[in-house]
N, CA, C and O atoms as CSV, one atom per row, in Angstrom:
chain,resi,resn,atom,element,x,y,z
A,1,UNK,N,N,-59.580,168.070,46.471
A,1,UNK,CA,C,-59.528,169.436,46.030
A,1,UNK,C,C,-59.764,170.333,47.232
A,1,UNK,O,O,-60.779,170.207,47.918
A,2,UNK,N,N,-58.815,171.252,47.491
A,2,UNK,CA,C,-58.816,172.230,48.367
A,2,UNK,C,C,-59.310,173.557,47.869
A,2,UNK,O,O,-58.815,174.004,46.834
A,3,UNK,N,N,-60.023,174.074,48.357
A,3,UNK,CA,C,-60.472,175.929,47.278
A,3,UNK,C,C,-59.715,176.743,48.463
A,3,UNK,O,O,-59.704,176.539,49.677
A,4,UNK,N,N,-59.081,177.745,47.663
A,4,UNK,CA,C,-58.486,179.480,48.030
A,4,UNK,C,C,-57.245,178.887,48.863
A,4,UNK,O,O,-56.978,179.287,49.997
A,5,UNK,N,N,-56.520,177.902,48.196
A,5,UNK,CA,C,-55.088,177.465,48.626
A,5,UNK,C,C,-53.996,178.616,48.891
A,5,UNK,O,O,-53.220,178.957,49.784
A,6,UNK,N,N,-54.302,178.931,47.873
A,6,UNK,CA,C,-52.974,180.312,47.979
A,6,UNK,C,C,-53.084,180.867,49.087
A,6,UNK,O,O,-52.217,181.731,49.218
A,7,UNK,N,N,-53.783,180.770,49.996
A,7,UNK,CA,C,-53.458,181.844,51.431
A,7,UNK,C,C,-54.137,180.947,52.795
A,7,UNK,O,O,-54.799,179.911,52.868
A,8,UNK,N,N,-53.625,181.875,53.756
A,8,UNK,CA,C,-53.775,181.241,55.169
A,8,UNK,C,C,-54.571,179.784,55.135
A,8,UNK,O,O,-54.003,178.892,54.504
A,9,UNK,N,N,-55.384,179.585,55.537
A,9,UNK,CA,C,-55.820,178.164,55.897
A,9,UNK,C,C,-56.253,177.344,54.800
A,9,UNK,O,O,-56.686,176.208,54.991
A,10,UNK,N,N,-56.157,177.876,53.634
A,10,UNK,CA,C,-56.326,177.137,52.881
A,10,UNK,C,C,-54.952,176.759,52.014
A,10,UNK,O,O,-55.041,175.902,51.136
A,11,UNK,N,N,-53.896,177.305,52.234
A,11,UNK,CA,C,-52.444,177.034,52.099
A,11,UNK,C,C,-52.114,176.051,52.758
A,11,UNK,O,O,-51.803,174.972,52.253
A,12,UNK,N,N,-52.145,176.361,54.290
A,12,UNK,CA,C,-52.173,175.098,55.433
A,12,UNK,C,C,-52.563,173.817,55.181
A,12,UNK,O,O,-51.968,172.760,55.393
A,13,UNK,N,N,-54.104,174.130,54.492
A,13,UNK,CA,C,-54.266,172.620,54.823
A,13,UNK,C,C,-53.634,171.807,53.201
A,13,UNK,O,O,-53.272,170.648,52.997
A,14,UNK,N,N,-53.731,173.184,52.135
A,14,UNK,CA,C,-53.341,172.147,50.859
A,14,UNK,C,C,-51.217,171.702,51.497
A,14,UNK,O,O,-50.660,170.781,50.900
A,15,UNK,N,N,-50.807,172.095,52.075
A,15,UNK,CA,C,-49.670,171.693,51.954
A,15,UNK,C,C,-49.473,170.444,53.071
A,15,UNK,O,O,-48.632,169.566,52.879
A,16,UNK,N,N,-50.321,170.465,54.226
A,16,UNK,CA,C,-50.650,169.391,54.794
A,16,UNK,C,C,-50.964,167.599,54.450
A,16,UNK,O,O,-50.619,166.498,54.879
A,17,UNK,N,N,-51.903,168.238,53.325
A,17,UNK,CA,C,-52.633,166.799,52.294
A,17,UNK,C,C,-51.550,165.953,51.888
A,17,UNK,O,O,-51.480,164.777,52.246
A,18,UNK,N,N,-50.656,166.538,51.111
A,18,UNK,CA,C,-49.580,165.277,50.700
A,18,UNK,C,C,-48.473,164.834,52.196
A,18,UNK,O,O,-47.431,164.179,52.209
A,19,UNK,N,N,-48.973,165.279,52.952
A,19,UNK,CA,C,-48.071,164.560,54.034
A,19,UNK,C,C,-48.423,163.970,54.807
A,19,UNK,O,O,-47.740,163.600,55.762
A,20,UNK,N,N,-50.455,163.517,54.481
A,20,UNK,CA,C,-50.980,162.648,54.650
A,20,UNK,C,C,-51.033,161.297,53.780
A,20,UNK,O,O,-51.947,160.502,54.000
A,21,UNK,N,N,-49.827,160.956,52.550
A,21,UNK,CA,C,-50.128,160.643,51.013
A,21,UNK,C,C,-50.941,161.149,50.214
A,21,UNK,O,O,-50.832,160.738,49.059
A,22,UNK,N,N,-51.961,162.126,50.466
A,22,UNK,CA,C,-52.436,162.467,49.778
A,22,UNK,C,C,-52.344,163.567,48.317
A,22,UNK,O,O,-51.601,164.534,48.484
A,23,UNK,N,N,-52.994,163.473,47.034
A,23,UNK,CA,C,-52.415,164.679,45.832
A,23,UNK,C,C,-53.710,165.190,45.281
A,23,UNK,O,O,-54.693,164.458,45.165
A,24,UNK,N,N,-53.699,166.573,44.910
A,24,UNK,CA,C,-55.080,166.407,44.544
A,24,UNK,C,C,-54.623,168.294,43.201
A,24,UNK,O,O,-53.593,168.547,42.577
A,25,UNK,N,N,-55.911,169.090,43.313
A,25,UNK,CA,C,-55.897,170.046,43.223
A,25,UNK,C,C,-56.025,170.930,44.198
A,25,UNK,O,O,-56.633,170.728,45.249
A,26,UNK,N,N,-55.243,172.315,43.762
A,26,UNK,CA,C,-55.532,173.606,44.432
A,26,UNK,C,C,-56.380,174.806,43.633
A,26,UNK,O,O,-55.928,175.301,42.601
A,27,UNK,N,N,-57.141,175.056,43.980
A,27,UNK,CA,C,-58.174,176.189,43.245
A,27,UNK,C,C,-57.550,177.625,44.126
A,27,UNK,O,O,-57.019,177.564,45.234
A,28,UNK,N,N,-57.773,178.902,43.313
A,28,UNK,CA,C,-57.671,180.055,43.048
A,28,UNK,C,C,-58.636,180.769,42.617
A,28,UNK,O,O,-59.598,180.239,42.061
A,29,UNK,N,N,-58.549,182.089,42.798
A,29,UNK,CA,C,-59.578,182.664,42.225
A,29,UNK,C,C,-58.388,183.818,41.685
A,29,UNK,O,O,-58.091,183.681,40.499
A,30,UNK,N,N,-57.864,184.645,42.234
A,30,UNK,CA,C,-56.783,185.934,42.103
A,30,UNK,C,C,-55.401,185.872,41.925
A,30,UNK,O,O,-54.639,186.617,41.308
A,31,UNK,N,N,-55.154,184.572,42.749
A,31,UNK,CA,C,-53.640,185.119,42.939
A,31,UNK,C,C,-52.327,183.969,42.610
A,31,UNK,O,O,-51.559,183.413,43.395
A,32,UNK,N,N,-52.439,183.889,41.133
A,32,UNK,CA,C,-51.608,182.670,40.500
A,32,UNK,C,C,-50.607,182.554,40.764
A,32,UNK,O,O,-50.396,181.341,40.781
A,33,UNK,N,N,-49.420,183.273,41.104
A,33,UNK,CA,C,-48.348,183.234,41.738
A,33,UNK,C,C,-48.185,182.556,43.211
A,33,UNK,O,O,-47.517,181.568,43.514
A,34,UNK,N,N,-48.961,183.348,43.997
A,34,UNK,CA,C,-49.240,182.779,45.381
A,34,UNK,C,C,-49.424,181.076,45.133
A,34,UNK,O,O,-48.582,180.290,45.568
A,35,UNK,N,N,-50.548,180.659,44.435
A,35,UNK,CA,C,-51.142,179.118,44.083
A,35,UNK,C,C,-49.893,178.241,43.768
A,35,UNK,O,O,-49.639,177.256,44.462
A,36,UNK,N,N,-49.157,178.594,42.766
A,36,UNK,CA,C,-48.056,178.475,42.403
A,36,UNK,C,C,-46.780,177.949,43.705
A,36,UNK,O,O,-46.281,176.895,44.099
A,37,UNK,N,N,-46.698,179.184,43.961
A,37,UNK,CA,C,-46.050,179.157,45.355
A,37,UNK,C,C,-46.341,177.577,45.961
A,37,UNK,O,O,-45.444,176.784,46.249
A,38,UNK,N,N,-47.584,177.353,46.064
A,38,UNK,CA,C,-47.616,176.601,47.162
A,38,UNK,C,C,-47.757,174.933,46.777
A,38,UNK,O,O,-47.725,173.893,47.434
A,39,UNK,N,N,-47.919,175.256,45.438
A,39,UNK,CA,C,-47.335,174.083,43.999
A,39,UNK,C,C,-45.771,173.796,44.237
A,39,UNK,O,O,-45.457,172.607,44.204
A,40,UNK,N,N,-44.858,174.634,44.449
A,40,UNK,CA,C,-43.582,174.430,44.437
A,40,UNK,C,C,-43.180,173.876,45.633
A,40,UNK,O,O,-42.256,173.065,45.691
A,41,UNK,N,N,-43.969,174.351,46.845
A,41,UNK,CA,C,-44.040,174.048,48.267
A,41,UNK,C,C,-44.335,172.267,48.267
A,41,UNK,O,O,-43.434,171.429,48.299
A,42,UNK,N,N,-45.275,172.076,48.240
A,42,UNK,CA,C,-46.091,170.886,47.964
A,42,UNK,C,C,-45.232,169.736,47.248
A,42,UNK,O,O,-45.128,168.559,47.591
A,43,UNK,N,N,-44.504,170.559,45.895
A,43,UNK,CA,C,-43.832,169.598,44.914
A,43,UNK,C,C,-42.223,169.020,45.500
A,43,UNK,O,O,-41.579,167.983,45.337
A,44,UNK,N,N,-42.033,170.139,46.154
A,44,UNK,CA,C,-40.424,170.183,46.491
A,44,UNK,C,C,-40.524,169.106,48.117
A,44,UNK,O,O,-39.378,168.770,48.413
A,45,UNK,N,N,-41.241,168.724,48.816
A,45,UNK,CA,C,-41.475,167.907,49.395
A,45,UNK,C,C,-41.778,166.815,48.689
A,45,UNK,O,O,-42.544,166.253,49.471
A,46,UNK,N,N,-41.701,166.096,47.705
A,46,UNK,CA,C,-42.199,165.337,47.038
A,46,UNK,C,C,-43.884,164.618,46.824
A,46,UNK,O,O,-44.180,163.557,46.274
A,47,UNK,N,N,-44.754,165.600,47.457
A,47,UNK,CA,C,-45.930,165.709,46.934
A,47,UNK,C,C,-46.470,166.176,45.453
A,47,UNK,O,O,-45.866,166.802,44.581
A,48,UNK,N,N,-47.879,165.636,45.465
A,48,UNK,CA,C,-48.273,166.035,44.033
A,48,UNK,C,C,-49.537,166.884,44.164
A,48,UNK,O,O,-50.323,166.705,45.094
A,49,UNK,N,N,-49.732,167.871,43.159
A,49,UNK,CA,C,-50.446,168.958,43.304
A,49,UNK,C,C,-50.433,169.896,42.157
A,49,UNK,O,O,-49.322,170.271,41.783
A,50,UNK,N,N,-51.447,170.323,41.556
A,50,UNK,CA,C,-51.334,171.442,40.500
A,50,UNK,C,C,-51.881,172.461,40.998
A,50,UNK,O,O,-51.901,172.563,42.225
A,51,UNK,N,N,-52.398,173.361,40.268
A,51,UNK,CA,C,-52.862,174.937,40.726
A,51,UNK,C,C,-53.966,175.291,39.110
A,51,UNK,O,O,-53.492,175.428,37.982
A,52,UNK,N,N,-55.521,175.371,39.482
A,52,UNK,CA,C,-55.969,175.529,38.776
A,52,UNK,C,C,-56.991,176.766,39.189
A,52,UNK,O,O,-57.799,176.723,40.116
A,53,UNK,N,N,-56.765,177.910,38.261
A,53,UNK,CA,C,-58.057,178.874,38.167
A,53,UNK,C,C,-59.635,178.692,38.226
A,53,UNK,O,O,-60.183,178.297,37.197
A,54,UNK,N,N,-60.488,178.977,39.466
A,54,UNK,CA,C,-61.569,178.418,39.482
A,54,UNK,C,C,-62.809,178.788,40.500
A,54,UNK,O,O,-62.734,178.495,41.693
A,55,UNK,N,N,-63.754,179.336,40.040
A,55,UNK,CA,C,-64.420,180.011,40.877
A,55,UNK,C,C,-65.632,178.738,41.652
A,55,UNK,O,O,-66.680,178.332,41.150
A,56,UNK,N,N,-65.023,178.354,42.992
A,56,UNK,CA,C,-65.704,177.045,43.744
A,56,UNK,C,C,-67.335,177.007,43.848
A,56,UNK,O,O,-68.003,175.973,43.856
A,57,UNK,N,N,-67.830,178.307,43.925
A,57,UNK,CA,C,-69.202,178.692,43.480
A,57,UNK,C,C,-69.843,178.158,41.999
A,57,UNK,O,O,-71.021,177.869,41.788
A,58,UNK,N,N,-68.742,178.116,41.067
A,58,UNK,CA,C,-69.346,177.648,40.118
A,58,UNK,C,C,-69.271,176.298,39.840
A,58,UNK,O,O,-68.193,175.716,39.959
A,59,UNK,N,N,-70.498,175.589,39.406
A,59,UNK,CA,C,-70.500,173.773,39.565
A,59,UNK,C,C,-69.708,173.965,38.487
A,59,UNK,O,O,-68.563,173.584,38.731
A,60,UNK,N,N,-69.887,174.545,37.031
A,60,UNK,CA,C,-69.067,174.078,35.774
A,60,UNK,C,C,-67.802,174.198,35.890
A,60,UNK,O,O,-67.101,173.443,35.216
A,61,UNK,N,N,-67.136,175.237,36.828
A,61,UNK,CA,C,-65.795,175.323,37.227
A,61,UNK,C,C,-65.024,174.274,38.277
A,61,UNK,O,O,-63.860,173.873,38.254
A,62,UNK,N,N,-66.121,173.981,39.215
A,62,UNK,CA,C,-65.216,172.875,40.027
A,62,UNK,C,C,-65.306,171.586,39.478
A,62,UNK,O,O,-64.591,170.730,39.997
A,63,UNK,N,N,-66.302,171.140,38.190
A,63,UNK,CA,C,-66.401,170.535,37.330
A,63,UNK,C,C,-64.893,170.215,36.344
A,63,UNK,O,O,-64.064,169.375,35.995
A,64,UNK,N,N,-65.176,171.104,36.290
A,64,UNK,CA,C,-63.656,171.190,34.979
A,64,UNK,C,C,-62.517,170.884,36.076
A,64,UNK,O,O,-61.973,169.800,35.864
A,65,UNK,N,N,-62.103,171.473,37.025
A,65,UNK,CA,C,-60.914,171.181,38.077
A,65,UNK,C,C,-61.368,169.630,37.994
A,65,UNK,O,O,-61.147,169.160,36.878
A,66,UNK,N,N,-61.847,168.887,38.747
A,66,UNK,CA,C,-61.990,167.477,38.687
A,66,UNK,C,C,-61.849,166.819,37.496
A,66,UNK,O,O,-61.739,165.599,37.618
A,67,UNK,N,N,-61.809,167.404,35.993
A,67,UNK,CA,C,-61.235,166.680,35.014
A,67,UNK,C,C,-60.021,166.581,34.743
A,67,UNK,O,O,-59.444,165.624,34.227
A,68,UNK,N,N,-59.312,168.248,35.316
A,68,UNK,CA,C,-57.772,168.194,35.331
A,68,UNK,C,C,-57.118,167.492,36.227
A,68,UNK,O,O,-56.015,166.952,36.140
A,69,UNK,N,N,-58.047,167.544,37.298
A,69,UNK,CA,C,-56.906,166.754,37.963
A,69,UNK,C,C,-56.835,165.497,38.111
A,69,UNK,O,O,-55.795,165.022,38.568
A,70,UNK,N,N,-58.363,164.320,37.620
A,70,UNK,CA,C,-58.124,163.153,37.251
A,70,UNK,C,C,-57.093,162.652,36.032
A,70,UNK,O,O,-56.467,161.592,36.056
A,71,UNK,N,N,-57.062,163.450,35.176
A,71,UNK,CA,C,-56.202,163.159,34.029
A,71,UNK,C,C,-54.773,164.240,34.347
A,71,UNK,O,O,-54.048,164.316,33.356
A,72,UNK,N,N,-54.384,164.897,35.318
A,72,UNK,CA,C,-53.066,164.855,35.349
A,72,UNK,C,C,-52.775,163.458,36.440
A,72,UNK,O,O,-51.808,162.793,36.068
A,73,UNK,N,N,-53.273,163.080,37.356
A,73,UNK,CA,C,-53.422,161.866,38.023
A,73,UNK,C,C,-53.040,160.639,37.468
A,73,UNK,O,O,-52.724,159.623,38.087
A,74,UNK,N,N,-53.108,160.859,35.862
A,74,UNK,CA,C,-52.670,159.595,35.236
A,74,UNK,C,C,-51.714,159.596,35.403
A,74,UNK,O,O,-51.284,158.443,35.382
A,75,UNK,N,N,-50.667,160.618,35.673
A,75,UNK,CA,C,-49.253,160.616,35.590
A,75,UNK,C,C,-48.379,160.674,36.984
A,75,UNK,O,O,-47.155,160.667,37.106
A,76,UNK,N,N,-49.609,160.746,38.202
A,76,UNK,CA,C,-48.993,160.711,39.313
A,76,UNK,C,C,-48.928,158.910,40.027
A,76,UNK,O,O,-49.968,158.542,40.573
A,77,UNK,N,N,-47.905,158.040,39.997
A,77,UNK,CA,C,-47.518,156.946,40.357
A,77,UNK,C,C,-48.200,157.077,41.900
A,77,UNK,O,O,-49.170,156.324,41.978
A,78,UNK,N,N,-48.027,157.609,42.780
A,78,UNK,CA,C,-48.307,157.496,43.877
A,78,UNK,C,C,-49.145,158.321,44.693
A,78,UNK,O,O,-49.332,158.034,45.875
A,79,UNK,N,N,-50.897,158.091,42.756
A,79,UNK,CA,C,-51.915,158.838,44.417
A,79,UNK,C,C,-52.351,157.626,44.723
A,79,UNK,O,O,-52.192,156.597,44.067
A,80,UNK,N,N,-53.330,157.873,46.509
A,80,UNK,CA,C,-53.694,156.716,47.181
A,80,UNK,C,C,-54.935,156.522,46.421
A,80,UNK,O,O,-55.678,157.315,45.843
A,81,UNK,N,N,-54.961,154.908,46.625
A,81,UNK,CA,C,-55.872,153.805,46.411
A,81,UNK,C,C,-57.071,154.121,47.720
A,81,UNK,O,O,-58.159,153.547,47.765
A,82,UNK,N,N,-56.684,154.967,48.556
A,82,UNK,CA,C,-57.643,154.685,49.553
A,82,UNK,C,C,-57.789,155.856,50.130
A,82,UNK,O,O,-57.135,156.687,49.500
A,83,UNK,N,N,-58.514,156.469,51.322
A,83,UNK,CA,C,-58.306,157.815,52.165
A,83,UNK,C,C,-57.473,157.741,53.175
A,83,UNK,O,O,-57.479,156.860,54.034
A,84,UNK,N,N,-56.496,158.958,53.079
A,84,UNK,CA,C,-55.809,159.289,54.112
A,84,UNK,C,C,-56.249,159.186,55.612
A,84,UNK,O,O,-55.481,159.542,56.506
């Protein structure tokens, strides 16, 4: 999980991750389109990645991101078994 994907360095590095094999989540706080954006970026390379609303300050919020994205994970064939 990457936090504040949608812009400069945190865009960078989420679009980076899957071209290490890696898939995960992108957190947001404002700007769903932008997040989005970089969902389509990410996807259209054939990486995996969603875009979830989430304030990283809050444990119950980065809580909940780690449930979405283990259980959309069920459906991704090729996250790694191991670290990039």
């Amino acid at each position: 999980m990457v936090t504040g994907d949608s812009r400069s360095i945190g865009a960078a590095i989420a679009k980076r991750v899957p071209a290490d094999g890696a898939a995960g989540a992108l957190t947001y706080s404002a700007s769903p389109h932008k997040a989005e954006e970089v969902v389509r970026v990410i996807t259209a390379a054939d990486g995996k990645a969603l875009a979830v609303r989430a304030d990283a300050s809050d444990v119950a919020a980065v809580k909940a991101v780690v449930a979405k994205t283990v259980k959309a994970s069920a459906d991704w064939t090729s996250w790694p078994t191991t670290p990039a």
